[in-house]
C-alpha positions as CSV (number, residue, x, y, z in Angstrom):
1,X,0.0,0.0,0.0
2,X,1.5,3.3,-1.2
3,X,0.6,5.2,2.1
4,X,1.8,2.2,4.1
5,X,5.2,2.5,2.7
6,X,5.9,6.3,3.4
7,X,5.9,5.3,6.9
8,X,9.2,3.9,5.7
9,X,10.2,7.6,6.4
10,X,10.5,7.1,10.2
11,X,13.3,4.9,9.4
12,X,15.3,7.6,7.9
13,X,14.3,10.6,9.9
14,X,14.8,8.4,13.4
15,X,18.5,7.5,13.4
16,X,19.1,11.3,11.2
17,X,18.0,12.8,14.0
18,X,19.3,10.7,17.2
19,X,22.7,10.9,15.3
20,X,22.6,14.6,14.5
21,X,21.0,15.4,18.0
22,X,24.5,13.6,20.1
23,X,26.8,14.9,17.8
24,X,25.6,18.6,18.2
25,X,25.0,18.0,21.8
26,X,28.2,16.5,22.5
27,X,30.2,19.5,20.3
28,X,27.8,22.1,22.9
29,X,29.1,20.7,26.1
30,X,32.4,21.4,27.6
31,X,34.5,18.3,28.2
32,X,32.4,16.1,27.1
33,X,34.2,12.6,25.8
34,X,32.3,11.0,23.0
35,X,35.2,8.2,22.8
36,X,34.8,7.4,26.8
37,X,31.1,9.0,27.9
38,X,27.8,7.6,26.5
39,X,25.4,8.7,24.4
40,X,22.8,8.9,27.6
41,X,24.9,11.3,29.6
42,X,23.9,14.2,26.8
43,X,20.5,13.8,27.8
44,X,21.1,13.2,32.0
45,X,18.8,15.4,34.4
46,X,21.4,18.7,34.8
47,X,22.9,18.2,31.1
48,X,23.5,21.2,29.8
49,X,21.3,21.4,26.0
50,X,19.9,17.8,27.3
51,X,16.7,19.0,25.4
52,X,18.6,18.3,22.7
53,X,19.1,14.4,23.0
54,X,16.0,14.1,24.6
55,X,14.4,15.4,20.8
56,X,17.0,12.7,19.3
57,X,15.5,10.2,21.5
58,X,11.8,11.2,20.8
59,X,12.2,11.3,17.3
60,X,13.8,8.1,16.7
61,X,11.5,6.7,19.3
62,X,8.5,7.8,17.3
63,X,10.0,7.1,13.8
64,X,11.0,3.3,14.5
65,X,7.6,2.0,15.0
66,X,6.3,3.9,12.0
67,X,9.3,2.4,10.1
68,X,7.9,-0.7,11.2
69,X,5.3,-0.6,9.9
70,X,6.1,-0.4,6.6
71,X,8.5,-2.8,6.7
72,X,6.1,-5.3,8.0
73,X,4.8,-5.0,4.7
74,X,7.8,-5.5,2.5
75,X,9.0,-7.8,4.3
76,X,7.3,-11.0,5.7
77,X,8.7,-12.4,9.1
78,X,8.9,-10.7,12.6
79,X,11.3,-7.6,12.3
80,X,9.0,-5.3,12.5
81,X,8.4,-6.0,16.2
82,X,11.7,-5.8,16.9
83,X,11.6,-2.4,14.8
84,X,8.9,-1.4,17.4
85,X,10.8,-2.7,20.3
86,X,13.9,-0.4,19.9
87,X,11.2,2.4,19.3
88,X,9.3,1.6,22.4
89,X,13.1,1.2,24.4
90,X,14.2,4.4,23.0
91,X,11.1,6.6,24.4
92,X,11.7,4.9,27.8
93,X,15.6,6.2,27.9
94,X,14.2,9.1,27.0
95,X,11.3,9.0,29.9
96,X,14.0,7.7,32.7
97,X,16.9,10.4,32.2
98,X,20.2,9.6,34.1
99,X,21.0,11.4,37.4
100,X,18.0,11.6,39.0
101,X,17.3,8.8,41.3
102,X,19.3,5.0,41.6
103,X,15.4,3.5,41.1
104,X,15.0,5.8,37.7
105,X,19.2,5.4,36.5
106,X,18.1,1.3,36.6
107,X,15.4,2.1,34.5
108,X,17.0,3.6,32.0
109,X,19.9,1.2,32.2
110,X,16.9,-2.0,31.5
111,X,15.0,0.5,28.5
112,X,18.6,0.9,27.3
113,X,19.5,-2.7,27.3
114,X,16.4,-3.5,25.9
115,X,16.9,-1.3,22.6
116,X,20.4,-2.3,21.9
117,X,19.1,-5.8,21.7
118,X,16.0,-5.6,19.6
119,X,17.6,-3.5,17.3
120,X,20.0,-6.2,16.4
121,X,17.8,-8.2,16.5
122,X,15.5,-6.7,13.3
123,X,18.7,-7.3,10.5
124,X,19.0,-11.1,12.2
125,X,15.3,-11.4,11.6
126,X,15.2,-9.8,8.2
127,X,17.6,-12.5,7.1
128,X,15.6,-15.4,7.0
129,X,12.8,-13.7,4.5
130,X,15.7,-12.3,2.7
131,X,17.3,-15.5,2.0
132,X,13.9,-17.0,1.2
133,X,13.7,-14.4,-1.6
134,X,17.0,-15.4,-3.4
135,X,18.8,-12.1,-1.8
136,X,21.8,-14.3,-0.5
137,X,23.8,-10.9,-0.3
138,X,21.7,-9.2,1.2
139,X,20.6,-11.7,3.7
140,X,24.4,-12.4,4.7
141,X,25.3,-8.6,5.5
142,X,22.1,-8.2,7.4
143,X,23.5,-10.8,10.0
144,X,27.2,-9.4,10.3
145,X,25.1,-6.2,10.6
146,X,23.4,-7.9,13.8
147,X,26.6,-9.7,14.2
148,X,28.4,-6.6,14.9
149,X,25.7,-4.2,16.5
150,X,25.3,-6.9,19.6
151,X,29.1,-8.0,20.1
152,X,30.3,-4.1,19.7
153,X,27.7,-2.8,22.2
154,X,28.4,-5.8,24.6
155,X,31.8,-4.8,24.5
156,X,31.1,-1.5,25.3
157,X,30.1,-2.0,29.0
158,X,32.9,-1.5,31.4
159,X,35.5,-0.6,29.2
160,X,37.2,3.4,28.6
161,X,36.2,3.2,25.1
162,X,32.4,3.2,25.6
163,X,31.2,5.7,24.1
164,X,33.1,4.9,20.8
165,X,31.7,1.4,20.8
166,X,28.2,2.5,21.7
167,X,28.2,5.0,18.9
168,X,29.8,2.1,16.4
169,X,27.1,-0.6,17.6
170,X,24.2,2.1,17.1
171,X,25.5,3.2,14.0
172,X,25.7,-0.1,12.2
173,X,22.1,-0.6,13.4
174,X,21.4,2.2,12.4
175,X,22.7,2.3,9.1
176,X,21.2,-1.2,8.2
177,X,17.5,0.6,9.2
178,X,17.8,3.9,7.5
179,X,19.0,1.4,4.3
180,X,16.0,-0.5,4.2
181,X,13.7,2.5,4.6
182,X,15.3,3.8,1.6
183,X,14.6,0.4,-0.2
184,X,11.1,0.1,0.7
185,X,10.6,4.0,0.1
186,X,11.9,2.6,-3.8
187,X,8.8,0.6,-4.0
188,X,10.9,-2.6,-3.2
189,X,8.8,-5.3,-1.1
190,X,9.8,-9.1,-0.7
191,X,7.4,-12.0,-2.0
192,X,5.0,-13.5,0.8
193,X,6.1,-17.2,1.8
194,X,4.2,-19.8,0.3
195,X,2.1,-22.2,2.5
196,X,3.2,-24.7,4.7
197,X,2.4,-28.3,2.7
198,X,-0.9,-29.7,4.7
199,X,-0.1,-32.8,3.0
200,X,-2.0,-35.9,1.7
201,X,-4.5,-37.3,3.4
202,X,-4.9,-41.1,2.0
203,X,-7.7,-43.0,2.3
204,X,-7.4,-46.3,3.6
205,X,-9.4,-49.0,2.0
206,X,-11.1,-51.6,4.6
């Protein structure tokens, strides 16, 4: 459906904006690290322009799930609801800012958690209908595209080059989403499976 697939939009505008919104942030504030100090710690209750990440946040929050929903659409299989997961995570970062209370920093440290992992978890899940449709290529960089979203933002916890590796996880995930917005935006869609065989049913003479 043509106004389906505009939706594909939100994939595009999302992680525009969240990148755009921690680079300017992080060139506003004094001293801040972008190789050591995460992404979160623009936004944190005190942060000077945190409005700033907190609109990143937002937007990509609210573009995700619209993205999703065109590419549930194009592309057969369960990625969209990991699409809608990372959304959903992303607007609970943004809801449970840093440096407020120990209850609200463990909030935002599960919402965080929880949108690294579904959104390497929509290129894994593309994959399958991908391969189904003959895109071999495609299919295969989709999962070093998970591949490397999950192991680099795993490695970024407890380690002085966080920030660095947070920004290098996102922005392969990222990349892969803003991608396939742009493909489904071209009118591109993959071919619905075929039923599952119910198979014969012989009759049996007596």
């Amino acid at each position: 459906m043509r106004s389906t697939r505009y939706l594909a939009w939100g994939g595009i505008a999302g992680p525009v904006a969240f990148t755009g919104a921690w680079l300017t942030a992080g060139a506003l504030r004094p001293g801040y690290r972008p190789v050591e100090d995460t992404i979160s710690r623009l936004a944190a209750s005190g942060a000077p322009n945190r409005w700033l990440m907190t609109a990143g946040f937002v937007t990509y929050g609210v573009g995700l799930p619209l993205y999703a929903r065109a590419l549930r659409h194009a592309a057969p299989g369960p990625a969209w609801l990991a699409a809608i997961g990372t959304g959903v995570a992303t607007l609970a970062v943004a809801a449970a800012p840093l440096a407020v209370s120990p209850a609200l920093d463990t909030l935002h440290a599960v919402a965080a958690g929880a949108g690294y992992l579904t959104l390497a978890a929509v290129p894994v899940l593309a994959a399958r209908p991908l391969r189904r449709a003959g895109l071999g290529a495609a299919a295969a960089v989709s999962t070093a595209v998970a591949a490397g979203c999950a192991l680099t933002l795993v490695a970024s916890v407890g380690t002085s080059a966080t920030g660095a590796l947070q920004r290098a996880g996102l922005g392969a995930g990222h990349a892969w989403v803003a991608a396939s917005a742009w493909w489904i935006l071209a009118g591109r869609s993959l071919p619905e499976p075929p039923p599952a065989p119910t198979g014969a049913t012989g009759a049996t003479g007596a």
